[in-house]
N, C-alpha and C positions, 0 to 999 in steps of 0.2 A: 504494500500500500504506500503510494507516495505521498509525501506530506505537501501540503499546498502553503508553507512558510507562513508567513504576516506579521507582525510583531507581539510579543509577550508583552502585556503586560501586569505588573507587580499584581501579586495575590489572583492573576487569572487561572482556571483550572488548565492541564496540558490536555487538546483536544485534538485527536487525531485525525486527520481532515486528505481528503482525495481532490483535486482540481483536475478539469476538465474541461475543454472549447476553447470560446476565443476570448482572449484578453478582454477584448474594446467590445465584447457583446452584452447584450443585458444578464444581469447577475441574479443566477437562483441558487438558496442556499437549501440545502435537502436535508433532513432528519428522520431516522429509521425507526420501526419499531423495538419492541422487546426483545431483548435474543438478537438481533441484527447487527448491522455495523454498514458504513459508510459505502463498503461495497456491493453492496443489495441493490443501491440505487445505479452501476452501470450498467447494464444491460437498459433500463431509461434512459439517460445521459446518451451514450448510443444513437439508440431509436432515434430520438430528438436532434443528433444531428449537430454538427458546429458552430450553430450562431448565436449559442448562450456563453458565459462563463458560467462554469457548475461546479457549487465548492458542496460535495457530501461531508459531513462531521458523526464521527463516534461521537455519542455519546455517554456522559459516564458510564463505567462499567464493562462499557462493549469496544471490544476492538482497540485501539491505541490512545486510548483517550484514560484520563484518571480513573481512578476503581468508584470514588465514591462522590457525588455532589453533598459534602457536608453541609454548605455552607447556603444550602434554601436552594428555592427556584429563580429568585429573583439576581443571587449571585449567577445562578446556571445562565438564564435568559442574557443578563449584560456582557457574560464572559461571548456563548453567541452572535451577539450583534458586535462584540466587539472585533471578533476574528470575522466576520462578515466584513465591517466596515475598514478592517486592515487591509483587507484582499481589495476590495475597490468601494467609489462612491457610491453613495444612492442615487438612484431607487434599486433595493431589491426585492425579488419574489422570496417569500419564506413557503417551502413546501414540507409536506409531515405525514407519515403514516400511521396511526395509531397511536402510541404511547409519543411518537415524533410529533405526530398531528397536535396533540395536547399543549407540546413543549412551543411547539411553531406557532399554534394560536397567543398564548402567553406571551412570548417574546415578541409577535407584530405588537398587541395590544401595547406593551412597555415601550415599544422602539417604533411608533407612528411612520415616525419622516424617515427611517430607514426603510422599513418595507411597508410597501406601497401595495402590493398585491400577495396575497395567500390562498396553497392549496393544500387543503386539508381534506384525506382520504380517509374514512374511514374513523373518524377524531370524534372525541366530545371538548365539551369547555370544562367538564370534571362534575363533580358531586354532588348537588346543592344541602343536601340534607347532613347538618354534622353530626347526627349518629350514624347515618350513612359512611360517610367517611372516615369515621370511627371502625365503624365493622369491614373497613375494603383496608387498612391499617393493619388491624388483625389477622386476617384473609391472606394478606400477602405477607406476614410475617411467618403465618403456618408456612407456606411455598419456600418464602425461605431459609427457615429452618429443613424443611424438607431436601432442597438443593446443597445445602452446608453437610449434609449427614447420610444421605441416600445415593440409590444411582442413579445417573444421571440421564442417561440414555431411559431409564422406566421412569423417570419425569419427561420426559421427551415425548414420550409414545402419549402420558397421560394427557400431557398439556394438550399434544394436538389430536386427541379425540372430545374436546370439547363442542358442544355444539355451535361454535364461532366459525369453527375451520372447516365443519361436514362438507361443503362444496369442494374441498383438498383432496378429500377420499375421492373422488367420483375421478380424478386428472390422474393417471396412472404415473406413479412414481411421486410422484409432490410432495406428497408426506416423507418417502422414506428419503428423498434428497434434500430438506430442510433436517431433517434427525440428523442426515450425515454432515450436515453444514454445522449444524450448531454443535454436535459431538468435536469436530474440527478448530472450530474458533473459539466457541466461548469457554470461560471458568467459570463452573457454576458459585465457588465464592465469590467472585464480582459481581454474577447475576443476579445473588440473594444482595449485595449489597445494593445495587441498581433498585430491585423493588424496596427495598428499604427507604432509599433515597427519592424516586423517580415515581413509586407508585401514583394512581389516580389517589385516591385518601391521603396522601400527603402535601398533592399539588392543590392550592385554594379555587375554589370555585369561580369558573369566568364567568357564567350565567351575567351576572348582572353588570358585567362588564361590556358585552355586547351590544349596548348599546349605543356606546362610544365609537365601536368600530368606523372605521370609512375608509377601508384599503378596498380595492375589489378582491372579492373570493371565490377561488372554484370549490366549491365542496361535490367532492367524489364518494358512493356510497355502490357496495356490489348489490345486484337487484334483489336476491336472497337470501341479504342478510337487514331484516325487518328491523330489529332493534335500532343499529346506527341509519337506515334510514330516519326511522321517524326522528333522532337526533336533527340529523342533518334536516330536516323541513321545519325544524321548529328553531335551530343556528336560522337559518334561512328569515325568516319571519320575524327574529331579534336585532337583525344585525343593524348597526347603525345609520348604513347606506342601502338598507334594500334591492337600489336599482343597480345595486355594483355587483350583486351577491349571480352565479348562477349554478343551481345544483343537478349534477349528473347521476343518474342511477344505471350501470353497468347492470346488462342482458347477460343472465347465468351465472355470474361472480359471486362469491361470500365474501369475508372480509378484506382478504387480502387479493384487492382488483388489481393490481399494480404487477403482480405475481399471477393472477388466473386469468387474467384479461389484458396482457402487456399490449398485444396492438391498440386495441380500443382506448386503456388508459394513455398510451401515446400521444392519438391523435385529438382526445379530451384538451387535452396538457401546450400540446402544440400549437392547438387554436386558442386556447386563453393567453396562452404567452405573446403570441403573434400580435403586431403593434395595432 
């Protein structure tokens, strides 16, 4: 993984970052799910072609980036924008899948006149309810604990037979080439500290945040996965600019559209970027 430089600065986390395209194009910064890392997102980059700058970042835990964000979300977010804003000016896109989607909404909301447009696949704004939050804290400390002490590979098989990922099963192979990726790359003691750190129940509620918004948004959502639909139409319905917002729901995809639907998600992505 090549690092994409930009400058340190003091008390920033070391965030391990991939660059790709052209210097002098418009700048999209990408952030991955759970379990993932910075190179999830070439095979997109790719697709997409030369005429962006594309900086992917591990995020804590995953990949080359620090083990643990001690130090909030809100340090996470600035450390983000700031290695964003080293790499080049504004305007950029902030894009995100999942637990990346969460991180990317967070940091446009904080960093306005930096990114100017967001695409959040498959994302929520987090929590609203703080017993809620309470119990998804818990919830992922049992996981972690389970990944500090158990195997790894039988967290692997569990996690993705969860009813999030069923359209995985159906793509022959998906499932067991994601087991073989994450066996490959990740530490499951990073991973438990990631949920620790990175979890939904520890990131604060954007809900009523979204009102403020007025970057334009893609929000991308796979057609058969109901749950983050209905997320994404009621994002849609909050957001501070309405007329900026437009949400895609991907034909046969589950959660992860970006992976089960990469042409379609492509040409989503391509046409919101496009000036």
């Amino acid at each position: 993984m090549a690092d994409a430089g930009g400058v340190r600065r003091p008390g920033a986390a070391a965030l391990g970052c991939v660059a790709r395209g052209r210097a002098d194009g418009p700048s999209v910064l990408w952030l991955h799910g759970f379990m993932g890392c910075a190179d999830d997102w070439l095979p997109i980059v790719d697709g997409l072609g030369d005429g962006c700058r594309h900086l992917a970042v591990d995020l804590p835990g995953h990949g080359g980036s620090d083990t643990a964000p001690g130090r909030g979300f809100d340090r996470l977010v600035d450390d983000l924008a700031a290695r964003a804003a080293d790499a080049a000016p504004p305007p950029w896109t902030i894009a995100g899948y999942s637990m990346g989607g969460r991180i990317a909404l967070y940091t446009a909301l904080r960093h306005p006149s930096l990114f100017t447009r967001v695409i959040l696949e498959s994302a929520t704004p987090g929590i609203e309810d703080a017993n809620a939050r309470a119990a998804r804290v818990a919830s992922d400390e049992a996981l972690a604990q389970e990944l500090e002490r158990g195997d790894f590979a039988a967290f692997l098989a569990r996690w993705y037979a969860q009813p999030l990922f069923a359209t995985l099963h159906r793509r022959p192979g998906a499932v067991d080439g994601l087991i073989a990726d994450r066996l490959a790359r990740c530490d499951p003691a990073r991973l438990a500290a990631a949920l620790r750190g990175l979890g939904a129940g520890r990131q604060p509620s954007l809900w009523d945040a979204l009102g403020t918004a007025r970057a334009a948004a893609l929000l991308i959502t796979g057609g058969e996965d109901e749950k983050f639909a209905g997320i994404a139409r009621r994002m849609a319905a909050e957001w501070g600019a309405p007329e900026k917002v437009r949400w895609v729901s991907v034909p046969g995809a589950g959660h992860n559209v970006h992976l089960e639907a990469r042409a379609d998600y492509i040409e989503v992505v391509r046409a919101f970027l496009e000036p």
